[in-house]
N, C-alpha and C positions, 0 to 999 in steps of 0.2 A: 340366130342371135349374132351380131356384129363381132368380132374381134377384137381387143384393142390390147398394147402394147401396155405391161406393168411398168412404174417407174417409182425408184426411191428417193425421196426427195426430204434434204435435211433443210427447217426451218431456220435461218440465221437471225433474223431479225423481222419484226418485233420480239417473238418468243424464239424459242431454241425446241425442236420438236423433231419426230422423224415422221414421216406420214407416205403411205401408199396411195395411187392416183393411177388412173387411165389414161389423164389430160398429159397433153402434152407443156412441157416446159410454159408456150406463151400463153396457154390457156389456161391452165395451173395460178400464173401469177394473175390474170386476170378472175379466174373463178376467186381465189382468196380476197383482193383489193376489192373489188366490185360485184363479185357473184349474190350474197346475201346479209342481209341484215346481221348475222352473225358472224361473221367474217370482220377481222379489221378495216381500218378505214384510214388509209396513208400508204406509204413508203413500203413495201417489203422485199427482203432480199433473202434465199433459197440456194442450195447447191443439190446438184444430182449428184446420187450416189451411185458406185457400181451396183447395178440390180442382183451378183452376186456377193456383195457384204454382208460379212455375220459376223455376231458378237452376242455373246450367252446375254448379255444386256437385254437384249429384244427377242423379244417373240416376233420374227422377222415373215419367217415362212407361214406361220397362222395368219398374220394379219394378208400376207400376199395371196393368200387361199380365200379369204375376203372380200379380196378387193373382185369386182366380179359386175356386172352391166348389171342395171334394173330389169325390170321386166318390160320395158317400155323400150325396150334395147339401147337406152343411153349412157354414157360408162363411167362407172364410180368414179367421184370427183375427187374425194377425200377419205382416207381410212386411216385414222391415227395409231401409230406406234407407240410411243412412247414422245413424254413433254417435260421429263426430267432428266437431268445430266445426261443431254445427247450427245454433244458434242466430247465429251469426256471420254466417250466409246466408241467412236468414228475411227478407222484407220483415214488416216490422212490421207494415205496414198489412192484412197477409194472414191475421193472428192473429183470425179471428172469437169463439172463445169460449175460456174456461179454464174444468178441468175439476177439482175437487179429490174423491179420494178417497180414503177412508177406510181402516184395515187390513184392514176385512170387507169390502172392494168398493162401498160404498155410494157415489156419486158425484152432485157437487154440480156443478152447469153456472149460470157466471158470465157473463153477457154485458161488451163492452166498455165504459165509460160517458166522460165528458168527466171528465176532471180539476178542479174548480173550487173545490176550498179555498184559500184565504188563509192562509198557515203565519207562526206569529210566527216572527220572525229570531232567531237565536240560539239556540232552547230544542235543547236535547240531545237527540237521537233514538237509538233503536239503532234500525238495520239490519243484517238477515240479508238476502248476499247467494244466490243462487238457483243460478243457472247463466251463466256457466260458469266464474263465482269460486263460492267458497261462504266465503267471509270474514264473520266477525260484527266490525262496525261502531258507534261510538259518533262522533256526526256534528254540529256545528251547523247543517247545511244541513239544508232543507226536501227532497223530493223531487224536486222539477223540476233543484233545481241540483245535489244528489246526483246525480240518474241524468245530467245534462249531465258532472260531474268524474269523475265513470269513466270515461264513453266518449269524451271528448273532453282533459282537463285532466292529468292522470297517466298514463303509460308504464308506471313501475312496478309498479302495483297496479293499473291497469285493463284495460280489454276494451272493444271497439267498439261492445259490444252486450251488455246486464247483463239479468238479471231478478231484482229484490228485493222484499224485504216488509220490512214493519215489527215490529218486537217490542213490544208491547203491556208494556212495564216502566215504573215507577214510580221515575223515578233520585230524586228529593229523600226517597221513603218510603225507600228501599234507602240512600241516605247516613244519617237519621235515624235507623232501625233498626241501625245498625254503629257511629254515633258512640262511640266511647270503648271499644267491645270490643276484647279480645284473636283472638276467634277470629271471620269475619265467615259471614254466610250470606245467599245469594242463591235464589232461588227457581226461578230458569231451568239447566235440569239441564247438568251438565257444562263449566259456567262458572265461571273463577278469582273469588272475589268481590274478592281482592286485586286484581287486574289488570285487575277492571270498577272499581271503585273511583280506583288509580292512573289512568287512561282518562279519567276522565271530572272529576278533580282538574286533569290537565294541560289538557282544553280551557277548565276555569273561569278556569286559571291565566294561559294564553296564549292571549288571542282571535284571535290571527293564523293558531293551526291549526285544521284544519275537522274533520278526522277522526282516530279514533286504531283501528289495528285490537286490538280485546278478543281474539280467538281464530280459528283457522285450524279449518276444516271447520263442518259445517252443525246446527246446532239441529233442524232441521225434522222430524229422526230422531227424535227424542228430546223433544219440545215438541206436544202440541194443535194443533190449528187454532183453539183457543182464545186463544193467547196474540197471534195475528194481529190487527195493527191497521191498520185500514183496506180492505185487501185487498194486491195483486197489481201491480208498476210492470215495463213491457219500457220500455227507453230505449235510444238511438243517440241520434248529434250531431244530429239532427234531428226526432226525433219521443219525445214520452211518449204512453204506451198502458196506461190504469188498467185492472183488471180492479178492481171491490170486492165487498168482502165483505157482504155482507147485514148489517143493524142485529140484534141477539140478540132482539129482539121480532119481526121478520122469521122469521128461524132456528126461533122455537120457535113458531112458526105455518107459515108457509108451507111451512118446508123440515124439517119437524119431525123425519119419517121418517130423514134425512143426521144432523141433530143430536145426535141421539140416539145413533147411536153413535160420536158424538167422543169422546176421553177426552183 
């Protein structure tokens, strides 16, 4: 009977899941995107976890006793853990890689890096948050203090434990381009332009508020890995954990094969 290497693997998006696998990372993202009729059908993005992570949360080690070849000696694809408040129970620091892939399976592996930009104060950001909000965000905070005000600062809208990205939009070109129209148009699909517009009037208007929620459920469906800026933030009251995104000169060299079939 073959051998194969266990691996833990936290679901990010579509769903938020913990799941055990034999497959390796590119095969993984490919078995889910494309492997069966049962499996989604788009976008999904995944993070390895250290194969030794525990948390009374999961029954980690049963399902890893599980996870085990067929009889036909080919190696368990998928052995779900747990599909509720995963991320909740994650240590952060257990997050070794993220993985993003493609509708066709194609899968791009991010290592973790140090966080070390310098963000001006004030400039308006959108964020799209990930799991286990999926809220689209117009924010004067940088990311450090964004991912500190969810999991720590608000009750009502936050979570202990967030994972966001950034929306690579253009607010003074999108205010410039609508000035004086009747009818407005934005470029990020399934977004009110009125309601990105009012959003981001009230934080110019009123510096005392930080954030304004634009809209309820996730871009990510519906949006490129194109429109992503920067990369990848998990946050808790204590710790920021960047994954980034590669520079598009990077992209169209090193990772050219993944690139390519972004849309």
């Amino acid at each position: 009977m073959p051998e194969y290497t266990k691996h833990l693997y936290m679901i990010v998006f579509p769903i938020n899941a913990l799941v055990a696998s034999q497959l390796e990372p590119k095969e993984f993202g490919e078995h889910y995107t494309t492997g069966g009729s049962k499996h989604f059908s788009g976008k999904m993005i995944f993070a390895e976890l250290d194969i030794n992570f525990r948390d009374d949360y999961f029954e980690i080690d049963k399902y890893l006793d599980l996870t085990v070849p067929y009889e036909d000696g080919s190696p368990k694809k998928t052995k779900f853990i747990k599909s509720y408040a995963v991320l909740e129970h994650v240590d952060l620091n257990a997050i070794h890689t993220l993985h993003l892939c493609t509708t066709n399976g194609k899968v791009l592996s991010i290592p973790a890096a140090e966080y070390t930009a310098v963000n001006e104060p004030g400039l308006i950001r959108t964020y799209q948050e990930v799991t286990p909000l999926d809220t689209l965000i117009v924010s004067t905070l940088d990311q450090r203090e964004f991912g500190k005000f969810i999991t720590t600062k608000t009750t009502s809208k936050g979570a202990p434990k967030i994972c966001f990205t950034q929306i690579e939009f253009n607010i003074p070109e999108f205010k410039e381009n609508n000035k004086n129209l009747e009818i407005f148009h934005i470029e990020l699909p399934g977004v009110n332009p009125y309601r990105m517009y009012d959003c981001i009037s009230e934080l110019e208007r009123h510096p005392e508020k930080t954030n304004k929620t634009v809209g309820l459920g996730s871009l990510l469906r519906d949006i490129s890995y194109k429109f992503l800026r920067h990369g990848f933030w998990f946050a808790d009251k204590d710790t920021l954990k960047f994954f980034p995104m590669p520079s598009v000169a990077e992209l169209e060299d090193k990772y050219f094969y993944w690139w390519k079939f972004v849309r």
